[in-house]
N, C-alpha and C positions, 0 to 999 in steps of 0.2 A: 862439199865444194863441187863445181864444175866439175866435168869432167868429159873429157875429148877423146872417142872411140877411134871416130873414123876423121877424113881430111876431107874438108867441103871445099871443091874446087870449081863448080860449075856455076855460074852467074842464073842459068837456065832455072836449077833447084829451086828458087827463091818464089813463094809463093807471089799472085800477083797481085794481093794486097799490099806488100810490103812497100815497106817506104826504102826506096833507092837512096844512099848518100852514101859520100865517101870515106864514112866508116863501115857501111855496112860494103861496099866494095871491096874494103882492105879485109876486112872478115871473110870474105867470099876465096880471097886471092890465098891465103896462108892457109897450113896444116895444121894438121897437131903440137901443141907447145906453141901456138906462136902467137900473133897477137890479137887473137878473138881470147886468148884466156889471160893477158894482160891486161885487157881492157875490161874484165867482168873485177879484177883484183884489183886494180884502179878504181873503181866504180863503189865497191865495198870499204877501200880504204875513207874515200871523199864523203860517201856517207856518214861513215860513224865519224868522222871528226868532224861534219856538222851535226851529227846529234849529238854527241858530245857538246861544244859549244853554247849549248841549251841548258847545259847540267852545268850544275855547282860543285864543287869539291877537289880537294889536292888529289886523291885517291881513286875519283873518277876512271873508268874504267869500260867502253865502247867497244863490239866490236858487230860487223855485221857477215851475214854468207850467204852468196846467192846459189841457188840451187837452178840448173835448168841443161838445155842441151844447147848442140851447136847448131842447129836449125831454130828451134824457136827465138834463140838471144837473138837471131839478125833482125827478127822485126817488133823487139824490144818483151816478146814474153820470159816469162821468167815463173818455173813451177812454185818455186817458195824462197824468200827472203824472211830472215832470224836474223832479230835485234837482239843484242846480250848486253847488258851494263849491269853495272854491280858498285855498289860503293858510291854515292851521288846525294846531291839533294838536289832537289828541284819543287817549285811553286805553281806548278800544274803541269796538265802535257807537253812532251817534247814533241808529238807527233800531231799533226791537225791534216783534214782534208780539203783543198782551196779546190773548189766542186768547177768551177769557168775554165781551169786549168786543161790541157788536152787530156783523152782517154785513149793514146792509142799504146800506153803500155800496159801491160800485163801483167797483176802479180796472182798466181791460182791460190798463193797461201801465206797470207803476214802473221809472222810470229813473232810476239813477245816474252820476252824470257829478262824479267827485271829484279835482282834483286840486292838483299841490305840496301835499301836507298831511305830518305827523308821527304815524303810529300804534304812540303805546308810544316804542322805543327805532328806530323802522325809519321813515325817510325815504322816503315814496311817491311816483313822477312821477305817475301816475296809477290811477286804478279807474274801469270805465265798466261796468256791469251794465245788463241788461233782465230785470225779472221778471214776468212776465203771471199775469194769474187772480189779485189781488189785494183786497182786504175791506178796509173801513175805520170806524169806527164815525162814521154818518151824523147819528146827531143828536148829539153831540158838536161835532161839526163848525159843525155849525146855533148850537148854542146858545154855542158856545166859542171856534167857529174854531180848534179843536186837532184835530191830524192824529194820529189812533191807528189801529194797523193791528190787524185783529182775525186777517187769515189773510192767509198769503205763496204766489204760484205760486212755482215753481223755471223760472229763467231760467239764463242764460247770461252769462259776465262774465270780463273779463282786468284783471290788475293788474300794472303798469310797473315796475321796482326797478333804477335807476342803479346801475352797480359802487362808483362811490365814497359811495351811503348802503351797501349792503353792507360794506364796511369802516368804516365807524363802528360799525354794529349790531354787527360779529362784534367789535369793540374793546369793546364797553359787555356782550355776553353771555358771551366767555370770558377771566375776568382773565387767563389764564395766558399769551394771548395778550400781547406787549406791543407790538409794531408789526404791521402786514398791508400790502400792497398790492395790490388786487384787478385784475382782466381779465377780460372778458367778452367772448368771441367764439365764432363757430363753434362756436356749440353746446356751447364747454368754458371752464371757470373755470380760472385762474395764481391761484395766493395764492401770493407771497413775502412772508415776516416775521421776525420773535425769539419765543422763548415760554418761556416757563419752568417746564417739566410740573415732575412729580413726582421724575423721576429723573432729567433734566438740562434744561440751559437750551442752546439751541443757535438760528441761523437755520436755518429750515427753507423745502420748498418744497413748494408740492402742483398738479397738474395733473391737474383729476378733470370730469366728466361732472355732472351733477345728475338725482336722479329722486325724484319725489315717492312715497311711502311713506303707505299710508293717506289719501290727497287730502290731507293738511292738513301733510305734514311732507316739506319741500325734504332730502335726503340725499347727500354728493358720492359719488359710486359710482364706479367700475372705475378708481381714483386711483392714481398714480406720486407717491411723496414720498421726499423727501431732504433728508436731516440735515447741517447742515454741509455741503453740495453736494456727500455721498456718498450712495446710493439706499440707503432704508432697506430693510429687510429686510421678509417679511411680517407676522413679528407685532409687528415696531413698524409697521411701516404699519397694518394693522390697531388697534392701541391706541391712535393718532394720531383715525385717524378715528372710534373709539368716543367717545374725549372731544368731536370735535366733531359730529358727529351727534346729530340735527338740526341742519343752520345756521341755518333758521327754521322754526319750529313756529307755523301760523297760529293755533293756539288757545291754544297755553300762552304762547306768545311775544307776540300780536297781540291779542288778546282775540275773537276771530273767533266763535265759540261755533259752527264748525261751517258758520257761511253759506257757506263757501267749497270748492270741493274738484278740486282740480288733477287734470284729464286731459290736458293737455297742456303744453308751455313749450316759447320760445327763447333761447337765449342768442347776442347776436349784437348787435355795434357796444357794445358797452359798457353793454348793457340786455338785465338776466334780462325776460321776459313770462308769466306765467303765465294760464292757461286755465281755464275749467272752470264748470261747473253751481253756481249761487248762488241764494240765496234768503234772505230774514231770517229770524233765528233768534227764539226765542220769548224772551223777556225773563226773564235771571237772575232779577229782585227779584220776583217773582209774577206772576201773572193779568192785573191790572190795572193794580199799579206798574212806575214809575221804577225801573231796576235802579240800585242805590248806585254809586257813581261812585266811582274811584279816584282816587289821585294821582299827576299823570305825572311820565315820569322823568326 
């Protein structure tokens, strides 16, 4: 949290790029306890209950913290801002960057700390990002206490996926599937199931690797399957895996727009983890808008 050493009492201190108004006046006039650190607890409260807003669920759960001093907040920097929610579903990002938006706020480090939530049809354990070099529209903020990002740094970030939300998603993304049971270890995926392709219905078994394809699409790769618990052949193993490839596509499948892009994963104890370079994407619905919101599933 904030946290107020000394009492900024001098109009003079204030750098002279700063943008003068009469909040940052009223920031200038007070001490310690007063209202430079009401107005940063204000600012955190108005956030998370518009990110919140964005999320679905009874059990929903926001909260935000800003991290900075009592000179940089006056002209709207801020060291690090952490989004926490827990409990939620949602049908893509809550967060987008509307790029026309002003850049004269400051954030040195956005952090995401998301988890138990629903994205789309895929059960998340967790998502933790750090994205530096962050923009924020500063008098917005001031005058609204709304959090818009005007421009995103690319950070660093992993996301959790339990074997058994993995079999629900691949129940709800390929009908033909009718039952799965998924494994997750050493680095290799077991699905045993029934399915009922095109040209027969049979229990099948697959025992394959995973590699991500274009950062944004998980692929079971170098796979051993068997039909009726006889080893299929190569071009039905191959047209097995045509039809499920991608098992999750973070973009078409997730709504990602691309924030994400796997260079590395584990699989291992019963939980895929994936890796990789993240940043917020720019916002579907325009410049400045809300992108429209779907309906989940």
């Amino acid at each position: 949290m904030i946290s107020f050493d000394k009492s900024v009492r001098h109009v003079a201190s204030v750098p002279k790029e700063a943008e003068i108004g009469p909040l940052t006046i009223a920031l200038l006039l007070v001490g310690e306890q007063g209202l430079a650190g009401l107005g940063v607890h204000t600012f955190e409260r108005a956030a998370a209950t518009e990110i919140k807003s964005k999320l679905s669920g009874t059990e929903a759960k926001v909260t935000v913290k800003i991290e900075t001093d009592p000179v940089s907040v006056l002209w709207g920097a801020v060291h690090r801002a952490t989004i926490h929610a827990t409990s939620f579903q949602v049908d893509g990002l809550p967060l987008f960057v509307e790029p026309r938006r002003s850049r004269a706020g400051r954030c040195g480090l956005l952090v995401l700390d998301l988890n138990n939530f629903r994205l789309r049809g895929l059960q998340v354990e967790s998502l933790f990002a750090k994205i530096p070099a962050c923009r924020y529209d500063r008098g917005l903020a001031l005058s609204n206490k709304s959090f818009r990002l005007s421009r995103s740094g690319t950070g660093w970030g992993k996301v959790r996926v339990r074997e058994e939300a993995l079999e629900t998603f691949v129940l709800k993304k390929f009908p033909d599937i009718k039952s799965i049971s998924i494994k997750i270890d050493r680095n290799v995926v077991w699905a045993e199931g029934y399915g009922e392709f095109l040209i027969i219905k049979t229990p099948f078994s697959v025992v394959a690797s995973l590699k991500a394809v274009d950062g944004t699409k998980l692929h079971l790769s170098d796979a051993k399957v068997w039909f009726d618990w006889r080893r299929a052949d190569p071009l039905a193993t191959d047209a097995l895996l045509k039809s499920l490839n991608p098992i999750v596509d973070f973009d078409a499948d997730l709504g990602l727009l691309g924030s994400m892009r796997v260079e590395s994963m584990t699989l291992a104890d019963g939980v895929l983890e994936a890796r990789g370079p993240v940043r917020i994407p720019d916002s579907p619905g325009g410049p400045n808008t809300e992108p429209k919101r779907q309906r989940l599933d």
